[in-house]
N, C-alpha and C positions, 0 to 999 in steps of 0.2 A: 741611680747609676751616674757616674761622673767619667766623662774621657778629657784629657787634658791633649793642649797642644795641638788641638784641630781652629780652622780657621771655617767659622761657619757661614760667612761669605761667601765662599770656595764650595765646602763640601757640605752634604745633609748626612744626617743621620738617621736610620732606620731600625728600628726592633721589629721582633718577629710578633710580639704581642703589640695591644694598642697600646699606643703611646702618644705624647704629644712631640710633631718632629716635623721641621720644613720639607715644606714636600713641593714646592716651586720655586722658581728664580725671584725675584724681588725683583719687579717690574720699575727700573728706574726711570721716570717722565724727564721730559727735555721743552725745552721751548719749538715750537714750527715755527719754522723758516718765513721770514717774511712774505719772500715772493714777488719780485720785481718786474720778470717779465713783460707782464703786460703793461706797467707802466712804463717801463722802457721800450715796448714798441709804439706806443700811444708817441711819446716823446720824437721817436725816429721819424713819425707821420707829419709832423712837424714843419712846414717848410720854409727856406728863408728868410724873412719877410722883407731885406737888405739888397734882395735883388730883385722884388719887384717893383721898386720904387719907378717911376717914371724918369726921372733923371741918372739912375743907374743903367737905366738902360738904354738912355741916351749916349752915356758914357763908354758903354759896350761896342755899340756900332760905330761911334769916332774911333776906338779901339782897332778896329776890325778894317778899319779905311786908312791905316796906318797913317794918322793924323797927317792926314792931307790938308790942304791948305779949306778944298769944298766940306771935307770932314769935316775941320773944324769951325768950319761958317756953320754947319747941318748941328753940332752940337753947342753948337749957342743960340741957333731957331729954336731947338729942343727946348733945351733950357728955360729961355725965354717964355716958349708957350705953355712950359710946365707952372712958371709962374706965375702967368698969367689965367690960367684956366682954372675957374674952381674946380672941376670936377678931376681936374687929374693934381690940384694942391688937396683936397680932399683924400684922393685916395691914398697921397703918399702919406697923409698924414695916420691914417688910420692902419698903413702896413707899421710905420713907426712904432704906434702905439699895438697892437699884434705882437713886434718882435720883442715889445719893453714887457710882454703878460709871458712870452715863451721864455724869455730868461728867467721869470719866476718858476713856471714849471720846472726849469731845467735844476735854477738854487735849492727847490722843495724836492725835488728828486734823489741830486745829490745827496745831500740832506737825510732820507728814508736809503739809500743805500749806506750811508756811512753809519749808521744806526745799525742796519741790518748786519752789518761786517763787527761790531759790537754786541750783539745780541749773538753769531756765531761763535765769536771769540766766547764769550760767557758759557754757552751749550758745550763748547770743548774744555772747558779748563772746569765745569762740573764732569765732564763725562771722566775727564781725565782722575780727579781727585776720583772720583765714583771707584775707578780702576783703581786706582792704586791701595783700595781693600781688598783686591785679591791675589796682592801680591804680596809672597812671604816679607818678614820683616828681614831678612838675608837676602833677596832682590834689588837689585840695583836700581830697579824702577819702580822703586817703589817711590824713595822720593823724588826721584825726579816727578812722577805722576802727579803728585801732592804740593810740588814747589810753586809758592807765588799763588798761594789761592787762601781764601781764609772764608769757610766759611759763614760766617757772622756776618760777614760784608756782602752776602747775594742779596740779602731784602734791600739793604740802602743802594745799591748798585741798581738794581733794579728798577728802583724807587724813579731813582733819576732817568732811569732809561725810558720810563714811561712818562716822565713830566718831558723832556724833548718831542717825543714823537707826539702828547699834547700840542705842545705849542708849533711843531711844525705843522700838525692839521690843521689847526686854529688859522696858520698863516693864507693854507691854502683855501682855506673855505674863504677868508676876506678877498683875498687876489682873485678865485672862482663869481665873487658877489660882483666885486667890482668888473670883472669881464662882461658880466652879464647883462650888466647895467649898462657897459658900454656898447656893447653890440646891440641895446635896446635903442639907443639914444642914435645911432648910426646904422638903424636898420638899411633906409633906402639906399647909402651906400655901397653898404656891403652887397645887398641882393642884386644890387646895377653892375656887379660883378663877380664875374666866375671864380676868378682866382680868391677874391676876397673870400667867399662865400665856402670855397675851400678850405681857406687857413682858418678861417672863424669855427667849420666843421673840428678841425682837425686840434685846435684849442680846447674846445668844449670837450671831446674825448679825452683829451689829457687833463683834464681838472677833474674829471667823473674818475679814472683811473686812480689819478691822484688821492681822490679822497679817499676812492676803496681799498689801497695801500697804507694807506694811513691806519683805516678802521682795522683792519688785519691786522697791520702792528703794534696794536692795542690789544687786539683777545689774543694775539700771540704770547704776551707778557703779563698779563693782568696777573692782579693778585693771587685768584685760585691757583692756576699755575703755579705761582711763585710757593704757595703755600703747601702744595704738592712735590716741588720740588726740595723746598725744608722737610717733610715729614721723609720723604725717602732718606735726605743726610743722616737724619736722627734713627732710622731703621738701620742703616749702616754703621754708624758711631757706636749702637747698641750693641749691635750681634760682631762687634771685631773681635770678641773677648775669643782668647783659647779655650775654651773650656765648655762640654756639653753636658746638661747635668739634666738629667729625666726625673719625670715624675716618679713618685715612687713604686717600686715593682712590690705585689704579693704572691708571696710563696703558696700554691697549691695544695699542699700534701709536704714528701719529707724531702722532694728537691725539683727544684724548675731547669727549664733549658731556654738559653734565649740566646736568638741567633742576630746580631748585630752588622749590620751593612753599613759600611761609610763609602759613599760616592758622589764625584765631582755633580754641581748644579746643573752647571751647564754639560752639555755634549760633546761642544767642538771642542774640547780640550783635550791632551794627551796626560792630564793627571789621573794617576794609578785611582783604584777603588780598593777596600777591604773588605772581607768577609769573613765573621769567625763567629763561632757557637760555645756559648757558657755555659758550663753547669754551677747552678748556686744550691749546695746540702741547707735543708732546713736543720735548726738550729732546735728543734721544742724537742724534748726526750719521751716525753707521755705518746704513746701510741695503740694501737687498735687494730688486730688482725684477727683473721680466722684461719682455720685448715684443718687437714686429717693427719692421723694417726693412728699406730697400731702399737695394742696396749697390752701388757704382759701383766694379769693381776692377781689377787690371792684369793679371788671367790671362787669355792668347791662346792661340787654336788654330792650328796651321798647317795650310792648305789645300793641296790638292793636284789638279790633274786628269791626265787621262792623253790626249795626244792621236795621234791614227793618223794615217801616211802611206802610200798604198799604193802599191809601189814596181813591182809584179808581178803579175799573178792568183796567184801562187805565192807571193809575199812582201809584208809589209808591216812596216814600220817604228814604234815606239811611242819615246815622251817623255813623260818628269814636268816638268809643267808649276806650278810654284809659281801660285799664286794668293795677291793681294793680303789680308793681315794686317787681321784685325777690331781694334779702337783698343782694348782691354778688354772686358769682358764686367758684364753686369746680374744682377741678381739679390735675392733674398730671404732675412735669416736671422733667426731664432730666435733673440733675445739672454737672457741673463742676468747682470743687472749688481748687483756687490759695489762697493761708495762707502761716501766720508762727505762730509757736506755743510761746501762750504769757507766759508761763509758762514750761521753759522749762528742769528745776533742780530739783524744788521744788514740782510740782505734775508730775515731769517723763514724760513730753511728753504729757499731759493728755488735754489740752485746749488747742485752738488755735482760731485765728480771720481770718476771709479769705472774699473774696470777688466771689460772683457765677454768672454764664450765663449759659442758654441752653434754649433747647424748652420747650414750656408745651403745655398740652393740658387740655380744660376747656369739662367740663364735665355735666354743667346744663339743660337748655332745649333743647339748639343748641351745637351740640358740633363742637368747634370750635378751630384753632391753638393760640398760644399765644407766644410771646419771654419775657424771663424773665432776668433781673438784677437786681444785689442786692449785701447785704455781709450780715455775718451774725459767728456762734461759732460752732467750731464741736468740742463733749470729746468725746475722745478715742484716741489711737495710729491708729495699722493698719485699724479697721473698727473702726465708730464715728458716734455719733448721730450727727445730725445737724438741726441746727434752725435758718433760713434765712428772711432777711426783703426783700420783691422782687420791682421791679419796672413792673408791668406785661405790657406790650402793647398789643393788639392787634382790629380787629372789633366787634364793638358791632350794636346792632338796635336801630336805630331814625329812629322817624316819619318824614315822610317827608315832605317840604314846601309847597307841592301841598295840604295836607291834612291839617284840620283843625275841631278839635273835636266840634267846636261852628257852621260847617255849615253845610248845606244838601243838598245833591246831588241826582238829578234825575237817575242817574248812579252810579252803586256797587260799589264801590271803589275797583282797581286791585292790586296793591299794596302800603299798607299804607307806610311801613318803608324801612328805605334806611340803610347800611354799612356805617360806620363811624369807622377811627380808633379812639382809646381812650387808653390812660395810668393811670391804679391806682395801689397804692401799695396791698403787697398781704403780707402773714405769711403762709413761709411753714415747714415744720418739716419732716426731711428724712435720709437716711441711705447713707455715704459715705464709699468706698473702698478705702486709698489712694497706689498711683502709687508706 
């Protein structure tokens, strides 16, 4: 069976016998979303490091003393003792170094967001071509859905997409090494201070975060994906053809019914469905039926009576007396008919010639068995009238040689007639079922 002009992206098809036919939506895969979140709040956690320098914040409170003359004497003590103190040239130097590791975080950040806005961009322009196979080739969106996308270029696109976010983890794991080493090398300073101790906290979360955005956005795009997401194009690219063509259907007997359902995959849509019911006539002419009938034939019985004359108290006189001939004999048989239909285009199946045997049974004065052959016309398809020439055989009654209607006997006659088989043709007219 072939239906044209159906879009089987869109719609399935269904038979009422088994058939082979989509019977789910074509589950299209996507890339997951990176997920930045959490490294963007790692990153918020973040603080300063620009304003806890000890000479910034000298700068603050001459600010705040609206450089006054003592202001500005009190921020040049600052100053001074900042540079003179190791322990507070130490600690600015180590917020310095702090804020030079947060700008990394911030570059490697950016960095997996603008990747990730790339990686969306790529999920919608497949999603989008994806779509644009369920829209007629008479829809307007159809190409706009499909503009500016080729697929042949998702693997190399890909390809690249996953060497950046390579190398931007690579970046982060050396900047991550190198922090760690540095907070190793400046432990005491840092632990001699609260705030230090903080930002070095709040660093290390951001590098740990770091890296587990990175690793994401790796299995987010890796190959299998990518590989899954070509086999679904090429499922799509397949099935765009108009045209639904089934396995091949067998005819039953002398005609089948099949009920054909075309509806949309999905649900949410407002596209019509169809439903209609075929009859397909077999096409073969040779056929195979039974039924009954009642049969009109030319086997006779001969009658006989016996009649007395009394001639004496001592004697009386007997005669076989024929009696008048029944015209043929009624009755019922049991057909089974082998045919083929002689017309089998032009009245549909409707005539046919065949040839019949079975029992009968005769129905007249004596009821009696019979075997019938013949041939004869049955119209109809599955049931058919039928009208048979038979050959009937069976026994009938003859007088016997012992008797003789011309003589007389001192003695009754015990039985005139004797069993004889005989064959005459018969006309029956009966109802077939064929096989």
């Amino acid at each position: 069976m072939k239906i044209d002009s159906i879009n089987l992206n869109v719609y399935k098809v269904t038979l009422a016998n088994k058939d082979t036919t989509i019977a789910s939506t074509l589950t299209f895969p996507t890339f997951e979303s990176i997920g930045l979140d959490a490294l963007t709040k790692a990153v918020g956690q973040i603080p300063d490091f620009t304003t806890l320098s000890s000479i910034a914040q000298a700068e603050r409170v001459a600010k705040s003393q609206l450089f006054s003359d003592d202001a500005l004497n009190d921020k040049a003590k600052r100053i001074m003792h900042v540079e003179t103190d190791p322990q507070l040239r130490k600690k600015d130097q180590v917020n310095t170094q702090f804020e030079h590791y947060k700008k990394l975080v911030s570059q490697h950040t950016d960095s997996l967001r603008n990747i990730n806005r790339q990686v969306d961009a790529l999920v919608l322009a497949v999603s989008n071509f994806g779509l644009s196979y369920q829209a007629d080739a008479s829809n307007p969106m159809k190409s706009a859905l499909a503009a500016g996308f080729a697929a042949d270029k998702v693997l190399d696109y890909s390809a690249k997409l996953r060497k950046r976010i390579s190398d931007v983890s690579q970046q982060a794991v050396v900047a991550s090494t190198n922090f760690n080493q540095y907070v190793y090398d400046n432990l005491g300073t840092i632990t001699a201070d609260e705030e230090l101790k903080k930002g070095a906290a709040a660093l290390e979360n951001a590098f740990t975060a770091l890296k587990t955005t990175g690793d994401k956005a790796a299995a987010a795009i890796d190959a299998g994906k990518v590989t899954t997401l070509l086999t679904a194009l090429i499922h799509l690219e397949n099935n765009k053809a108009t045209s639904y063509i089934s396995l091949p259907l067998q005819l039953k007997g002398d005609y089948s019914r099949i009920k054909i359902k075309v509806e949309p995959i999905r649900t949410d849509t407002n596209l019509p469905r169809f439903e209609t019911e075929l009859e397909y006539p077999a096409t073969k002419r040779f056929y195979i039926g039974g039924g009954a009938s009642i049969y009109r034939g030319g086997l006779t019985n001969e009658a006989y009576s016996v009649s007395a004359t009394k001639i004496s108290d001592t004697r009386t006189d007997y005669r076989v007396v024929q009696e008048p001939e029944s015209r043929g004999e009624l009755g019922f048989a049991a057909l089974l008919h082998f045919g083929n239909k002689i017309y089998p285009t032009s009245m549909n199946n409707l005539v046919g010639l065949h040839g019949s045997i079975g029992p009968a049974l005769a129905i007249s004065n004596k009821v009696r068995p019979r075997l019938a052959a013949g041939a004869g016309l049955s119209v109809g398809r599955k049931q058919a009238l039928t009208v048979d020439v038979l050959a009937m055989g069976g026994y009938v009654d003859r007088r016997s040689n012992v008797y003789s209607p011309m003589a007389v006997y001192n003695e009754e006659p015990k039985q005139v007639t004797v069993s004889q088989l005989d064959f005459k043709l018969a006309l029956s007219l009966g109802y077939m079922y064929k096989f």
